[in-house]
C-alpha positions, 0 to 999 in steps of 0.5 A, a space after each residue: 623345309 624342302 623334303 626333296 633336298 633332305 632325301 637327295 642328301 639321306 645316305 645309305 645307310 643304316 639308321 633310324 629317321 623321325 617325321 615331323 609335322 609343321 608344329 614340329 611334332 614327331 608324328 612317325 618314326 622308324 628304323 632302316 636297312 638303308 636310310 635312302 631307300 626306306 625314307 624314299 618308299 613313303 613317296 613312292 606311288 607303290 605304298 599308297 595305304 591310308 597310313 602312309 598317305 596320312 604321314 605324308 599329308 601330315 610331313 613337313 621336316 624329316 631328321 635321320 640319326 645314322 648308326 653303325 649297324 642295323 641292330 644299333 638303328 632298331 635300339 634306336 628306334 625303340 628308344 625315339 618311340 618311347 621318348 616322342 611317342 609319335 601319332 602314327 606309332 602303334 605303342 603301348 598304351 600309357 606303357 610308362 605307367 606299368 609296373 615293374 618289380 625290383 629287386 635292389 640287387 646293388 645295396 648290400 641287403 637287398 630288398 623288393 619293391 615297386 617301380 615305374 621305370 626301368 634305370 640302367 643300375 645293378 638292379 634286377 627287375 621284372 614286368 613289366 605289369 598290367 595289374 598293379 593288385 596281382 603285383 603287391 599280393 605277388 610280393 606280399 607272398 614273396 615277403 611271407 615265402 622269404 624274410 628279406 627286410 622291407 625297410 629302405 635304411 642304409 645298411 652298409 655300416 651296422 648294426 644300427 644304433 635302434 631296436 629291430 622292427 616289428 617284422 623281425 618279432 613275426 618272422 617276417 625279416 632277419 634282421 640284417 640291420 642288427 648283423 642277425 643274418 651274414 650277407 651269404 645266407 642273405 643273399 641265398 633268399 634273393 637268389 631264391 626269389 629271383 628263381 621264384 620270379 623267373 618261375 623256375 618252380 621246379 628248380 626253386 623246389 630241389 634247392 630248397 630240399 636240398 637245403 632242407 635235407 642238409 639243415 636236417 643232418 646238421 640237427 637245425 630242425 628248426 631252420 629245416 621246418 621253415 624251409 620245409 613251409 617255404 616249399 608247401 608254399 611254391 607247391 600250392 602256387 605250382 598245382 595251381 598252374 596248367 601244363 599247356 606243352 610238352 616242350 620244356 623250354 621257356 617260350 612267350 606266346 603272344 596274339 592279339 584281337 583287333 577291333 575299331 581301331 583298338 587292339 588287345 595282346 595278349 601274352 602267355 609266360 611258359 616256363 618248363 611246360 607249365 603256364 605260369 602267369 599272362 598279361 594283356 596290353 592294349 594298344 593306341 596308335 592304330 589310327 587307319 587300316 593297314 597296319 601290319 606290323 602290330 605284334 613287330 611294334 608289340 616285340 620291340 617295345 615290350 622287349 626293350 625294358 623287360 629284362 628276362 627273354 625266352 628261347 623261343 616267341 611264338 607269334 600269331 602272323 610272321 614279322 616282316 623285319 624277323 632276323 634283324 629282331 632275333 639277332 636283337 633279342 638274342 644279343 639281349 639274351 646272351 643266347 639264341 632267340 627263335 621267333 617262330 609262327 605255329 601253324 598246326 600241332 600243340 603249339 598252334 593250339 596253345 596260340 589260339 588260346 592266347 588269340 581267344 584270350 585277346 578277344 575277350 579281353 578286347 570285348 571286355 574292354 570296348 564295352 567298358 569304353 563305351 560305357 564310360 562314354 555313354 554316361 559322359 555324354 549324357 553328364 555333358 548334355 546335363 550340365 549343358 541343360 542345367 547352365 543354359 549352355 546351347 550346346 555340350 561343352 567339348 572341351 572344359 577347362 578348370 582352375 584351381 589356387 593352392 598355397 599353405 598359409 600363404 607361401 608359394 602360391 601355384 595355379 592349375 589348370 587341367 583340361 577335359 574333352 568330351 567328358 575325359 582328361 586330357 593329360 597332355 593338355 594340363 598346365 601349372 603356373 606359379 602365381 607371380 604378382 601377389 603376396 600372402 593367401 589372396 586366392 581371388 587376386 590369384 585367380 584373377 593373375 591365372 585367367 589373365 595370363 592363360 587366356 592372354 597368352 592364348 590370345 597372342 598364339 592364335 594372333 601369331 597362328 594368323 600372322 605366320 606360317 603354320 610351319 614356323 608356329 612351335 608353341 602353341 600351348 593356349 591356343 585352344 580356347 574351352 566351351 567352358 571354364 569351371 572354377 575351383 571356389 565361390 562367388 568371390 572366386 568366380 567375379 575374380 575370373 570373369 574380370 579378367 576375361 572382361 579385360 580381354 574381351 573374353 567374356 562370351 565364354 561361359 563360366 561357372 564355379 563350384 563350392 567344395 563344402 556344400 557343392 553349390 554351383 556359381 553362375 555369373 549374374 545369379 546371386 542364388 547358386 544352383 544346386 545339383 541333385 546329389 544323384 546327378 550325372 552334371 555334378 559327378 561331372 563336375 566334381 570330379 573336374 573340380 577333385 582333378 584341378 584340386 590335385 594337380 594343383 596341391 601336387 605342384 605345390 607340393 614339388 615346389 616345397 619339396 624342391 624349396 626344402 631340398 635345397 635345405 641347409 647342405 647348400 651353404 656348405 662350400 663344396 657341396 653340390 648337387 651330387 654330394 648332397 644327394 650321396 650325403 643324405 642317402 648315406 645318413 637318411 636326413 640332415 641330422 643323420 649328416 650332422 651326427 655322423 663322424 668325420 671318419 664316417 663322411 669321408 667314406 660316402 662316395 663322392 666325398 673327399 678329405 677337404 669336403 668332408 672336413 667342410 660338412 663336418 666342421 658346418 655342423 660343429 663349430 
């Protein structure tokens, strides 16, 4: 692509652009004032830092997506990174696994779980997260506090035909499936665990003396005694909190230590002056030196999914892009957001506990790494040693067959560099040319296609162009192969390497039941020490390929039994179904339902409704 044409054409306005490499990777993207002239400022001799220069050594296709104003280009921005996440982003690490807390604020008795992302509903949520163990004790506290329900049963139409559950006979639900509890006071325990939350500690309290106070007069002693034990409770959590300002608005603090190209924020939650809680995240993408805009990415991307912002963000270094980012925030909020960056006094000192924190955190988590990467080292050189290998196998490959009794057959292959998984690299394959349970014959189908299919990428990588190669999936060939199975599985796999003149490329098996390991032209198998680092190794290699290969499985069962009986009713289609089976919970629920009662689910009108109706009774 001529990159020169494309800056020639970029205009001059705000939006946010994306690099690409020649694989047509997205390595970079960012947000702009001024399209033309940010973009033009990586090829200016002004920037020449050792990240800049990797972008541009590593740049082969610019797109520019252009917005109407610059906060609609930082949304965007925020957006594209965490859909691509770019190499030379600095991100959160693995952020969309961090957990939120939900409350389901859109059905009619609401209830608390756990999620792993954020939808755009009526929901309310809170996180994210880092310590998914803090997170379950936090709503097993708020269970215990607040007797909202647990169940996920409809409850739009009740009461429901059925006795009420265990929870209700330990005081640990009201029961609103049996009509034991009206939708206002109901919602009063919401709004108390939303205030709970949001740690309005002090708040919380004074409502709850007050409902105390008020249950009293009216002589429910016994409503007045469980408020007065839900008010114990969120004072034994208040005296556990240090007061750390003065200051009474709500402020996040936030500092980070850096080392070896790994980084560690920290962030404290202040509410009222008191400390109420802390997380800490790690980052990737600090590749080179001269990244100075980590807590300006840590904002913009912690910012976009979290629901609650303060007034104020204390921060440890000044933010180069600050006014367009409060604007940002305080559009999010509703009111206005000050980033502020302390240098002397009460705050300063409380940021320097949140930079001592990160520090820790950090030292914690290097030694930790580097541990971790000690002991696979030696595992490799182990294995190496115990099959012969010249040298530590960087890069392993394994492969695993699962089906139940024969039906919908699926392959997995999951990837391990330098001892480590690498997610990103794992593939599933659905086994096509054979029929009932013949894992050997399946087998022999998934190395064939993998190591062919790898053939023809590095074929098509000699022939072409790097920039016009996109899909190269199979093109890395391993240092080894690791199969899931005995003797017969193993033969299986080196047939089909042999066919394709692959078979220099060392190949072992391991037997779950005895955890015997197969080599090729050996009838005896090796066993390992039951204390060796090559077999914990390999097992859990081995343990990885089997779950991958049993979760595929089992989406495809999922899917195959989703598209169940609903799909013969004419009329009813994907969105219908779904409605349809959330409305009644199952099948037999549609099929015991009145007509009356399917044609009040959304979505469904007279015609459609009769349809269902009429499928399941005549």
């Amino acid at each position: 692509m001529n990159i020169e044409a494309t800056l020639q054409s970029m205009p001059s306005k705000p939006g946010a652009y994306i690099f690409k490499d020649n694989n047509g990777r997205v390595i970079y993207v960012g947000k702009a004032k001024c399209l033309k002239n940010r973009v033009r400022s990586y090829f200016s001799s002004s920037d020449n830092s050792a990240k800049t220069r990797a972008i541009r050594n590593n740049l082969n296709e610019i797109e520019f997506i252009v917005t109407d104003t610059e906060i609609e280009a930082l949304i965007l921005e925020c957006n594209l990174i965490k859909k691509y996440r770019p190499k030379y982003n600095i991100l959160l690490k693995d952020d969309k696994n961090y957990p939120y807390i939900k409350i389901t604020t859109e059905e009619r008795f609401p209830r608390i779980v756990i999620v792993r992302k954020v939808k755009n509903d009526k929901s309310k949520y809170f996180g994210p997260y880092t310590d998914m163990g803090a997170v379950k004790e936090t709503i097993k506290l708020i269970k215990k506090i607040f007797p909202i329900r647990s169940c996920s049963k409809n409850l739009e139409n009740i009461p429901l035909q059925e006795r009420e559950c265990l929870n209700f006979h330990i005081n640990r639900c009201l029961a609103p499936c049996q009509n034991y509890i009206d939708d206002e006071t109901y919602n009063g325990y919401v709004k108390d665990i939303i205030m709970f939350l949001n740690g309005k500690y002090d708040s919380l309290v004074k409502k709850l003396v007050n409902k105390m106070k008020k249950a009293a007069r009216a002589h429910e002693y016994e409503k007045a005694a469980g408020i007065r034990n839900q008010i114990e409770a969120v004072k034994k959590i208040m005296e556990q909190q240090k007061i750390v300002s003065t200051d009474t608005i709500d402020q996040d603090v936030i500092g980070y230590a850096a080392k070896d190209k790994r980084v560690c924020i920290t962030i404290f939650f202040v509410r009222n002056g008191k400390l109420i809680g802390k997380e800490t995240f790690f980052l990737t993408g600090i590749e080179l030196p001269g990244d100075d805009d980590i807590i300006e990415s840590f904002i913009k991307q912690f910012y976009t999914d979290t629901v609650f912002v303060p007034k104020v963000i204390n921060v440890q270094e000044e933010i180069e892009d600050v006014e367009t980012i409060e604007e940002w925030l305080s559009e999010k909020k509703g009111a206005k957001v000050n980033i502020r960056t302390p240098k002397r006094g009460e705050k300063r000192k409380l940021l320097e506990m949140v930079i001592q924190n990160a520090k820790i955190s950090l030292e914690q988590e290097i030694y930790s790494l580097d541990l971790e990467k000690e002991k696979a080292d030696n595992a490799l050189k182990e294995l190496a040693s115990y099959i012969d290998l010249d040298n530590s196998p960087a890069r392993i490959e394994a492969f695993d067959i699962s089906n139940i009794q024969g039906s919908d057959s699926t392959a997995s292959m999951v990837v391990f560099e330098d001892g480590f998984p690498q997610n990103s690299e794992y593939r599933r394959f659905k086994i096509r040319t054979v029929s009932g349970a013949d894992d050997f014959a399946s087998m022999r189908e998934v190395i064939y296609r993998r190591f062919r299919r790898g053939l023809e990428e590095s074929s098509a990588l000699k022939e072409m162009e790097s920039s016009e190669i996109r899909d190269v999936k199979f093109s890395k060939f391993p240092d080894l192969i690791i199969i899931d199975g005995g003797k017969g599985q193993l033969n299986a796999a080196i047939e089909s390497l042999r066919k394709l003149g692959l078979d220099t490329i060392p190949v072992i098996s391991i037997a779950e039941k005895q955890e015997h390991v197969f080599l090729p032209n050996k009838s005896d198998p090796l066993i390992l020490p039951s204390n060796s680092l090559a077999l914990h190794l390999l097992q859990r290699i081995r343990d990885e390929a089997h779950r991958f290969a049993i979760s595929y499985h089992r989406d495809l069962r999922r899917k195959k039994n989703f598209k169940s009986i609903l799909d013969d009713i004419p009329g009813i289609g994907k969105v219908r179904k779904k409605a349809l089976l959330k409305a009644f919970g199952s099948v037999k629920g549609i099929r015991e339902a009145s007509l009356d009662e399917i044609k009040k689910v959304k979505g469904m009108n007279e015609k459609a409704a009769e349809a269902v109706y009429e499928f399941f009774h005549t």
